[in-house]
Every structure is written in structure tokens, then in C-alpha cells.
N, C-alpha and C positions, 0 to 999 in steps of 0.2 A: 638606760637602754639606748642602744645607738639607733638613730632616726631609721635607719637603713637594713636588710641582711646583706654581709658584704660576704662573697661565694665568688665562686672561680668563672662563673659564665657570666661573670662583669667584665671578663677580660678577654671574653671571646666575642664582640660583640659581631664579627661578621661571619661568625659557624651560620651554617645553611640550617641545620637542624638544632633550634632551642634547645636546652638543659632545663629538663622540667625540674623544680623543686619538689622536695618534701611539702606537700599540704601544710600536714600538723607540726612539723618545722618552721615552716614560713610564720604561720600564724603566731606561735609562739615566742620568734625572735621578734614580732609586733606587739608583743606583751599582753595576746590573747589566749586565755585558755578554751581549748574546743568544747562547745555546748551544744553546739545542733550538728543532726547527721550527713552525714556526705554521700549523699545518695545520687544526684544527681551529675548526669554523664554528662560529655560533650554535646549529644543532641538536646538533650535537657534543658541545656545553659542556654542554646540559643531559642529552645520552641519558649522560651519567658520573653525574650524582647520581642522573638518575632508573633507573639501572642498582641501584645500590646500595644506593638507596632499597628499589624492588622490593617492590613489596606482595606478588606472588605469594610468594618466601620469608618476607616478614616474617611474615603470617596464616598460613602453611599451617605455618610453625616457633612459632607461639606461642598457638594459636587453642583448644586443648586448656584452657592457664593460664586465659585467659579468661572458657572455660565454666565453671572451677569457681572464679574469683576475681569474682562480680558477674553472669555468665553474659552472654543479650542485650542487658540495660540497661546494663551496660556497656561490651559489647563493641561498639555500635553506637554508646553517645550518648557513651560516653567516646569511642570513633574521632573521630566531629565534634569532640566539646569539644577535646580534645589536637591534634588537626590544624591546628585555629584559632591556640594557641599556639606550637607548632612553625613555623606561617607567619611570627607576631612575631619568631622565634630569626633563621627564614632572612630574612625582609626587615632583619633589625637587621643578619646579620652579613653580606649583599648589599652596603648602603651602607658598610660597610670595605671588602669586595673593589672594590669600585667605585673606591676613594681606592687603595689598595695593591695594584692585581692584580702579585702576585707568586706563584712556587713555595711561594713561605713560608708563603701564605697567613695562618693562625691566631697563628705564635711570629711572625711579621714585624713584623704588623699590631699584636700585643702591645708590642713593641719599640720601635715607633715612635710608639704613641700615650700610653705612659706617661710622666707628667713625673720623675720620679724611678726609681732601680733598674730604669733600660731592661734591664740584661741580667737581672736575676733574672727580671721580667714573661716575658720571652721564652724564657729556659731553659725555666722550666714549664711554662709552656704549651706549648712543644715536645715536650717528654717525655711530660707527658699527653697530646696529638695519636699521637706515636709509637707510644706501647702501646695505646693504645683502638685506630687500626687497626690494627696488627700481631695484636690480641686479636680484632678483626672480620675480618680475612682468614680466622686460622686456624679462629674458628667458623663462619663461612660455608662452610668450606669441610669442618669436619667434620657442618653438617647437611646439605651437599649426599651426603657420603660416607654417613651414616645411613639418607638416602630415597634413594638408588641400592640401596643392602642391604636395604628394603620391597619395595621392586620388585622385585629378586630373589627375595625371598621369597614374594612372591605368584606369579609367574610358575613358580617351583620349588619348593613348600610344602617340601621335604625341607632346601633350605637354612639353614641359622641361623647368624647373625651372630654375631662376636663380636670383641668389645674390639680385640685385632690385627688383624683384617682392619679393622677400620674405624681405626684410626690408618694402616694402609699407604696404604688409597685416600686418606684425607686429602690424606695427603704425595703422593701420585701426580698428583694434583687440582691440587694448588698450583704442583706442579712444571709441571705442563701451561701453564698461568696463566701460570707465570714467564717459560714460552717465550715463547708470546705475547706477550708483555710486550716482549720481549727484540728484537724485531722491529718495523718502525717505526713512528714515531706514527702513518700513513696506516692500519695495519692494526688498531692499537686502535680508532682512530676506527669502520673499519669494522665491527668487532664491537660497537662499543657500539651505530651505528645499526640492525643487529640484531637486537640484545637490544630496546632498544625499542620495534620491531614483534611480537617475541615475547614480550612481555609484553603488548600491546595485543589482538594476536589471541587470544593462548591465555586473556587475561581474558574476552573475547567468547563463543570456545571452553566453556570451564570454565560462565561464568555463564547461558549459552544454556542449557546440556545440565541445568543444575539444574533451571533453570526447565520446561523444557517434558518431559525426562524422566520425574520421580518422580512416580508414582498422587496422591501427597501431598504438603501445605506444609502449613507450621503458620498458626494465625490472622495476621491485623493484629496483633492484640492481644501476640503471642508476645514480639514485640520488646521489652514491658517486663518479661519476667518477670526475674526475680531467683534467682542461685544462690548461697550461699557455702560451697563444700565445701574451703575453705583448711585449716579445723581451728582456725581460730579462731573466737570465737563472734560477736567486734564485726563485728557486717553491715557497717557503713559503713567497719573499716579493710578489710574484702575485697574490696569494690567499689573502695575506694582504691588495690589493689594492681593488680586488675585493668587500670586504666589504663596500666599499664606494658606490654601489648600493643602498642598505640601509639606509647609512648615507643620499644620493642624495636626497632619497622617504620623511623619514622623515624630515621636516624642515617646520615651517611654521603653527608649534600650539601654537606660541605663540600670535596668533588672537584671541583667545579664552578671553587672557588676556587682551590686547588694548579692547575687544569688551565690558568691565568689565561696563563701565558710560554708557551703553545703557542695559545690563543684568538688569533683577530686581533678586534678591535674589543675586545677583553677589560673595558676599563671599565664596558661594559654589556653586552656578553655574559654574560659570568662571572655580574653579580649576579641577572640574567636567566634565566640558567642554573639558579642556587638557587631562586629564588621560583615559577619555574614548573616543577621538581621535584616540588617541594613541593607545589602548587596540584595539580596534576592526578593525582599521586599520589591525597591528598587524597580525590578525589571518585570515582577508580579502585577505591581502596581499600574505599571507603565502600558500593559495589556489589557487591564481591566478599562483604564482611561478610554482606549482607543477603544474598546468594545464602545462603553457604552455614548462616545462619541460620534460615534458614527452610526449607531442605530438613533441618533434622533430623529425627529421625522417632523413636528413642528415646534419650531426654536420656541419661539411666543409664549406657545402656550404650557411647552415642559419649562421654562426658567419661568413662568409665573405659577406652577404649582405650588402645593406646601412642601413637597418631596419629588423635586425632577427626577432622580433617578430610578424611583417607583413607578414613576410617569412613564419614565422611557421603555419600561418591563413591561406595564400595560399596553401602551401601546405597540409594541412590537411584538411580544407573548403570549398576547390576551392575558384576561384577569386572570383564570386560575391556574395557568404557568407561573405568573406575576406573584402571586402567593406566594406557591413554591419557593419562588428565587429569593421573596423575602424573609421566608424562615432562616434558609441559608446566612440570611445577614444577622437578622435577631440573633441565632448560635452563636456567629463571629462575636458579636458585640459583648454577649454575658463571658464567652471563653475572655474579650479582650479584658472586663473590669474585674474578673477573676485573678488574672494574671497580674495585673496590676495592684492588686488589693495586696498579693504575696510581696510582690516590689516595695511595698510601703510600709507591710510591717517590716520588716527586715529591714529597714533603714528606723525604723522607731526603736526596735529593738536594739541595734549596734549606737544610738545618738541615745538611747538609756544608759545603757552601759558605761558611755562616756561621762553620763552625771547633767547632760544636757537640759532634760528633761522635767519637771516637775514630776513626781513618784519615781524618777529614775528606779528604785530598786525591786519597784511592784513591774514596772513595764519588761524589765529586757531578762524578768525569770524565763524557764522554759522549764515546759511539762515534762514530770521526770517519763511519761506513759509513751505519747507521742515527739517526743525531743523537737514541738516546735513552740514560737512564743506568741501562747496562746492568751497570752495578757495583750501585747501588743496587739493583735490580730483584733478585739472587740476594742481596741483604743481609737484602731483604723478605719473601722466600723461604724463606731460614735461619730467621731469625728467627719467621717464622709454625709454622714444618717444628717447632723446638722448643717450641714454647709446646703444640703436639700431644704431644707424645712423651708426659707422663705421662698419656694416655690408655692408654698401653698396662698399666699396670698396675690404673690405675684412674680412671673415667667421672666421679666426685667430683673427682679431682684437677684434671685436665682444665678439669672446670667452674670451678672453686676460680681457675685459674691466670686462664682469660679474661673472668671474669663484671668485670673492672675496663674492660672495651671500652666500655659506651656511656654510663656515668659518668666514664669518663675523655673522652671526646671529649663532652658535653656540658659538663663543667666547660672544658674547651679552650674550644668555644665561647662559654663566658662569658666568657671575661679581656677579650679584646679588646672583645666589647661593653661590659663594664662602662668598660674605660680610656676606650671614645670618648665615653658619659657623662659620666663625669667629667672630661674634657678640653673639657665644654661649648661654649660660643661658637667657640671654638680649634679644633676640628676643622673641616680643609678638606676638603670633601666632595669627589665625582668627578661625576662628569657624571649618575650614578646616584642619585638620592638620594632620603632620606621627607620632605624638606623638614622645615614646623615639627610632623609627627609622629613624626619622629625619637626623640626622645629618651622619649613616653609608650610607643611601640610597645620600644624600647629598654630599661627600665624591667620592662615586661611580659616581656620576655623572659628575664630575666635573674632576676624573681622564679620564674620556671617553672622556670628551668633547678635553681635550689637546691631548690622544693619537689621536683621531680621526683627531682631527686638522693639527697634523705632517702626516696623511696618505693623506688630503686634499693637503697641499702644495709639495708633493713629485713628480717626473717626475712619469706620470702612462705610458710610452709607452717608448721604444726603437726600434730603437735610436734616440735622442731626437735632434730633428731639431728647425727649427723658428714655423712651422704646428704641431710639436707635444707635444711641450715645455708647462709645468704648469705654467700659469702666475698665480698663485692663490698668490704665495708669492709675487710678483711684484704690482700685486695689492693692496695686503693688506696693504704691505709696505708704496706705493703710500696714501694710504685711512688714516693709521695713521699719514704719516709725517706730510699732510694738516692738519690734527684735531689738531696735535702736536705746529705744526706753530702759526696756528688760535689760542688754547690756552693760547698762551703764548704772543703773538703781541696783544688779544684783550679781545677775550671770558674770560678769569680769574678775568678780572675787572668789568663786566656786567652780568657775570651768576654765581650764588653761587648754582645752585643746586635747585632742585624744591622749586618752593615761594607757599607763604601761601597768599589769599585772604585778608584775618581778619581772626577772632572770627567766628566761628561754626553759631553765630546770627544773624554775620555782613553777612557773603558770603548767608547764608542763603536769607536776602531781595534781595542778588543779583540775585537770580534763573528767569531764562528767561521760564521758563515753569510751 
């Protein structure tokens, strides 16, 4: 099978209006036969990243670090500067989904655009994909279980949390998720579109009631101040740290891509799906900042709460507005590990198929009832179910286990942009594409992706104990040695990198739908 489908809107590359492909054509000259439904529309494609995405959990789960790593300046001007290049990420890794729309997405799209050691490229970057979401389910899912236990505790001051009850609801959480999950694509669809009303309103909601509730806001002026209460003394590396806010928020559009063999129009849907994720996050995001930036009222003692931005609700809303606004987030946060949970089987499923996998043939079945992979789907389950458990002894460990989630799925998202770089002239574009800023926006993105990477693995607090220590390098380290192991003891003799069916005609009779 030729790496590529080679089509006449290869030779159009500066027509204004794309040439969308055939769906079930494209996929098929990839040596895929169609298995799951294509239910899901344009808006569809993008309410899964902009689900995930989710400014409401990203800010209201990291907005605390912020105030004391740089504070307003930059929690605001780092939001724009980092948003700007997280655009470059998704428009770079858009015009691969555009050429590739597959389940594979990230290890596909690796696979097929490296000129040498297609299956190494691909291994890894599947593994890294693997554990960054599986490590982003299960923490999505144990901050939604955290602020369910705020809530309670505000509503019954008597209540107090602890370690066990919040690993049970985790796993209860997820479980919930799976069901869903488990049920057909017409029904995810439906909850993703949703969730992105209930992010849209309850942002309206939330930044209305700042605005016109509290006695008080702070100056214009507020938004440059500067805090660095890390414990380090270099101002400029805590302001540097701080940008990781941003990085935390965005991660997790690349569902847009995995959701590509259920998209119809997928060639441009999908990367369409990414970039305006991204985009309108972006500037959602960027309003909610300034809300609740300037409703603060005492710096001190909201950056020494367990939850400043609960802080900042009670105190400007009173408590039982404060409720409110926090249900609104609790919602955002189970729609986000829902969304996410879809993103992750569908890359388990499409990385079974490949042979990747251990059970490869039991994971990437699909229910003849509901046409989704409902094997994969409790794989993603388990697997996120364990990455919780040592929470139950200890909140370090916990953290230690999943802090490899969004440098691992950032590094993912580099391989394949790097290979399509380096495959210059050679890469055949999709109907989606940056034309001749391809490869500078490309370039940018992929410098972001390393710097951001070294600000991920670096100690963000002093001074650095066993409770404050970055295991994010520990991890990662951990995550490649086994892939590295496994490579080289097994996987090198049984996976070459994404297989081909047959022939375009042959996979074709294969289609189950």
C-alpha cells in the first residue's frame, strides 16, 4: 500500500476551498476497514477537544500555583503568550490530522511519516499518547472527586474528607464515564454537545456574578503585579514556572484527531476541530482569568487557601452563590474526564489494531449492538481505576504516578510534527493545510513543546521535600525505560508500525457497517 492517497487536491494546494475526500475512501486507501459509526458532525469534532480542553477545570484546578508562581502578570499575559503557541502545536498537528485522519491519530501519523524506524517512531509515541491520557483521565477525575468533597464540605462544615473517600469517588466517577462511554457514539456526541453549552453558559454565569456582585475589584493596574511565593528566590524562574497554568489547561485536543473514523468530512473536520478548540478556548479562557483576577480582594489569604478560586467566589458572592458557581465547575470537570476517557479509548482501540498492544485482538473488537469499543473502553477504565489506587495511602504517590500526563502527551505531540518537518517537500498534505507557513508555524511549535517540557520536569516549589518533589522526570523516565525494555526484548519483532488491511477493495468488503 502506498504510504499516502495520492488525489488531484495534491496539486491544488492554493484552491481557497479544500477538496474534501471520501471518509470511507480515505480510510481504506490506509488499509483500514470501517468499524465504528460516523456519526459525529463538525460541531461534534470540536465540542471532544473543547470538552477536554475545558478552561473551567483547567483555571479553577491550577489558578492557586499561579497566584504564587508570577501571580497576575502571569497568570494573564502568560494565558495570551502560551495560548498563542499552543495554537502553533494544534494548527501544526491539524495539518497531519488532515493528511492521516485516523483512530491512530498521534503513533499513526508517527509511523507513516518517518523515513526510517517507522515502527520505533510509532511505538513511542503511542505509549507516550497511552499514559499521558490514561494519567489525564484518572487526574481529571480525582480533581472532579476533590471539589465534589469542597462542596460537601461547605454545605455540611462537619464533613471532612479524606484520602479514601476521595480515591472511592474517583473510581466511582470513572466508572460512571465508562458507562457512558460504553453506549453509543450518538450518545457521547450528545453529552459532548452539552458540555459545551455548559461551559459557555456557566463561563457567562460565573464571570457575570464577579463582575457585577462584589463591593470591590482591584485597579487596571492589578494585572501587572507580581508574586513569587515558589520559595525560590530567581523572580524570573517563578514567573517561568507559573506559565505552566496554561500549559496544565491546554492539553487534550488531540480527540479532535483520535475522534477522526467517526467524523464525516474528517479531513477538515478533525483539524478544524483542533484549531478552533484551541481558538476560542483561548479567549474564553482569557475572560475567566481576568474575572476572577480582579475580583480578588485579599491576595494573602486567597493564595494561602486549599482552593483560591473557591476563595475568591466566597468571598465576593458569599457562600451560597459560591456553591452554585461551584457546581458549575464540578459539571465542567466530570463532562471534561468523560471526554477524555472517549479520546483514550479510541487511541487504544486504533494502537490494538496495529498489534501494539498485548490482547491486541480482544481490545480493538467493537460491539456488533452499539458500534463502539467497548472492550477498549473498560481497558481505559482499569487502567485509569489503577493509576488512582495509590492515592489511597498517599496523595504524593498519586501525584508522583500521574504528574507524567501532560509531558507525556506534549512530547506525543511532538514526534509527528517533528517527522512531518523533516519529511519536507515529501509530505502530501490533506485538503487542510498551512500552506508555505507550514513548516515556520511547525518549527514554533515544536521549540514550545521542548521548552515547555524542561519547565514541566523542573522542582516548582522550595524547598523540595519527598511532598514537594516533581516526580514528572521520575516518571517519564519510568514510562520510557518499560517501552524501551519491551522494544527491544519483543515489540521490534511483532510491530513494524501501522499495518495495512489489503488493497483499498480488499478492506473495503471488510467494512462491518
Amino acid at each position: 500500500m502506498s504510504e499516502r492517497i495520492s488525489t488531484p487536491r495534491e496539486k491544488s494546494r492554493g484552491d481557497e476551498e479544500p477538496v474534501v475526500l471520501d471518509d470511507d475512501a480515505t480510510l481504506h486507501a490506509m488499509g483500514y476497514p470501517r468499524k465504528l459509526t460516523r456519526r459525529f458532525k463538525a460541531f461534534d469534532n470540536f465540542a471532544i477537544s473543547f470538552t477536554i480542553i475545558n478552561i473551567l477545570s483547567g483555571i479553577f484546578s491550577s489558578f492557586g500555583f499561579g497566584m504564587n508562581a508570577g501571580g497576575p502578570r502571569v497568570l494573564v499575559f502568560g494565558w495570551i503568550g502560551v495560548s498563542v503557541m499552543v495554537l502553533f502545536i494544534g494548527a501544526a498537528m491539524a495539518e497531519v490530522a488532515s493528511a492521516y485522519p485516523t483512530s491512530g491519530a498521534l503513533y499513526f501519523s508517527a509511523g507513516k511519516l518517518a523515513k526510517r524506524h517507522k515502527g520505533a517512531w510509532s511505538w513511542f509515541t503511542g505509549w507516550l499518547n497511552f499514559v499521558g491520557q490514561i494519567g489525564g483521565t484518572a487526574a481529571t477525575g480525582y480533581a472532579a472527586a476533590t471539589f465534589i468533597q469542597a462542596f460537601v464540605a461547605l454545605q455540611w462544615p462537619s464533613y471532612e474528607p479524606t484520602a479514601h473517600q476521595t480515591v472511592l469517588l474517583t473510581a466511582l466517577i470513572i466508572v460512571l464515564q465508562g458507562l457512558a462511554n460504553t453506549y453509543t457514539v450518538q450518545l457521547v456526541a450528545l453529552l459532548n454537545r452539552i458540555s459545551v453549552w455548559w461551559l459557555l453558559i456557566g463561563l457567562v454565569v460565573i464571570v457575570t456574578a464577579l463582575i457585577v456582585v462584589p463591593d470591590h475589584h482591584q485597579s487596571a493596574s492589578f494585572v501587572t503585579h507580581f508574586e513569587n511565593n515558589t520559595g525560590f528566590t530567581n523572580g524570573l524562574y517563578g514567573g517561568m514556572l507559573g506559565l505552566l497554568v496554561t500549559s496544565w489547561t491546554f492539553t487534550g485536543f488531540d480527540g479532535s484527531f483520535h475522534m477522526s473514523e467517526e467524523t464525516v468530512q474528517a479531513t477538515v473536520n478533525a483539524p478544524k476541530g483542533i484549531t478552533r478548540a484551541i481558538g476560542y478556548s483561548a479567549v474564553t479562557g482569557l475572560i475567566l482569568m481576568l474575572a476572577l483576577v480582579y475580583s480578588i480582594s485579599d491576595y494573602a489569604k486567597v493564595a494561602g487557601s486549599d482552593a483560591p478560586p473557591v476563595q475568591i467566589l466566597i468571598d465576593g458572592l458569599g457562600l451560597g452563590t459560591a456553591k452554585a458557581m461551584l457546581l458549575i465547575v464540578i459539571g465542567a470537570m466530570l463532562f471534561c474526564g468523560l471526554a477524555n476517557l472517549t479520546s483514550n479509548t479510541r487511541q487504544i482501540f486504533a494502537f490494538s489494531r496495529d498489534g501494539a498492544m498485548p490482547g491486541s485482538r480482544w481490545w480493538h473488537s467493537v460491539s456488533p449492538r452499539t458500534r463502539t469499543p467497548v472492550k477498549a473502553v473498560w481497558l481505559a477504565v482499569a487502567c485509569s481505576v489503577a493509576l488512582v489506587v495509590p492515592g489511597w495511602w498517599s496523595h504524593t504517590a498519586f501525584t508522583a504516578i500521574v504528574s507524567v500526563n501532560v509531558v507525556g502527551l506534549f512530547l506525543a505531540y511532538a514526534v509527528p510534527i517533528f517527522l512531518r518537518l523533516r519529511l519536507g517537500d515529501e509530505f502530501q498534505p490533506g485538503p487542510w493545510h498551512l500552506g508555505r507557513w507550514g513548516r515556520p508555524i511547525g518549527w514554533l511549535a515544536v521549540v514550545w513543546i521542548l521548552l515547555s517540557s524542561v519547565l514541566f520536569m523542573l522542582p516548582q516549589a522550595s524547598p523540595i521535600t519527598v511532598d514537594s518533589f516533581n516526580y514528572a522526570p521520575i516518571a517519564l523516565a519510568a514510562v520510557l525505560l518499560i517501552a524501551t525494555v519491551w522494544w527491544f526484548t519483543t515489540a521490534r519483532r511483532r510491530f513494524q508500525g501501522p499495518v495495512s488491511y489489503g488493497r483499498p477493495d480488499e478492506v473495503a468488503a471488510m467494512d462491518l457497517i
